[in-house]
N, C-alpha and C positions, 0 to 999 in steps of 0.2 A: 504494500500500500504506500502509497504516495503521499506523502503531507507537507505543506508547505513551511517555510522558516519561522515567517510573522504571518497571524492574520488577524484581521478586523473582529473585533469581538463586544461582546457588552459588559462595561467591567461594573459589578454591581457597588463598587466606594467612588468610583469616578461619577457613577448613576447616566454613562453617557457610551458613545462606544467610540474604542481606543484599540490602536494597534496593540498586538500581545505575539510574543516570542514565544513556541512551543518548545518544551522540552518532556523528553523523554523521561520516568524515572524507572530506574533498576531497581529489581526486590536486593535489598539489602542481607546478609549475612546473618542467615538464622543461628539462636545458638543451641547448642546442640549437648545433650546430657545432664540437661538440669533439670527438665524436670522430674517428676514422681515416679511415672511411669519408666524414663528412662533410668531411671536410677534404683528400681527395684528389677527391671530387666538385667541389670550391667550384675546385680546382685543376684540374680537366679542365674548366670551364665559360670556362674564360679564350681569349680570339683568335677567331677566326673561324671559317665551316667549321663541318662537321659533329664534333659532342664526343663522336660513341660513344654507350655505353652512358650517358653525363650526360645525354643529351639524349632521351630515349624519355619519354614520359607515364608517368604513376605507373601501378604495378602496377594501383590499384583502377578505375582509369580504362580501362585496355586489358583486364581479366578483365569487368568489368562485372558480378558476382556479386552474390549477395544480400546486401546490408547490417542491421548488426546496429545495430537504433536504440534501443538501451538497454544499459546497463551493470548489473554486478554493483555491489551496497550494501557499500562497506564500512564495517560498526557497527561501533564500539565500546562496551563499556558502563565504569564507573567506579562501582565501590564505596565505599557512601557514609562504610564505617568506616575503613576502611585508606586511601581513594585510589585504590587502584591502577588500571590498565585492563586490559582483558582486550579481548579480540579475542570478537565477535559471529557467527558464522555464519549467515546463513539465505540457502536454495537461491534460485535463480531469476535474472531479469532484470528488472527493475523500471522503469516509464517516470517514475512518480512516487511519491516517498517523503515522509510527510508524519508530522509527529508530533503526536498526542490527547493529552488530560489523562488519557482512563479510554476502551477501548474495550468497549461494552454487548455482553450477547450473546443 
């Protein structure tokens, strides 16, 4: 998908509509092993023997289902008078998101 650099938007603290600069945001860095769940697994995985429920293949492994190979975009846009950001909506799944100077039509 194609999405433009800056676009015309409605910025709702300016109450007016104003160029706004899209940006992409990346999911950030989950952390991992802290919570309950993971920390009573890391503790059933200890000794010998069969460990239960620790020890079965992942869910995605044993349902064998159809995988989903693409993620929702999350935009942002940022108003070029005030700053501010505002949250982007647009529908779908996207494999590749890429940004143009000016899309023709």
């Amino acid at each position: 998908m194609k999405i433009p650099r800056t676009v015309k938007k409605y910025c709702p603290v300016c109450k007016t509509h104003t160029e706004h600069t899209v940006i992409i945001v990346k999911p950030s860095k989950q952390r991992t092993g802290l919570s309950w769940g993971a920390r009573k697994a890391r503790e059933g995985k200890k000794g010998k023997g069969n460990h239960g429920k620790y020890s079965k293949r992942p869910l995605n492994q044993r349902k064998r289902g159809v995988f989903k190979v693409s993620k929702g975009v999350d935009l942002r846009v940022e108003c070029m008078q005030c700053r501010r950001k505002h949250v982007w909506r647009i529908e779908g799944r996207y494999k590749k998101v890429e940004f143009v100077s000016a899309i023709r039509k």
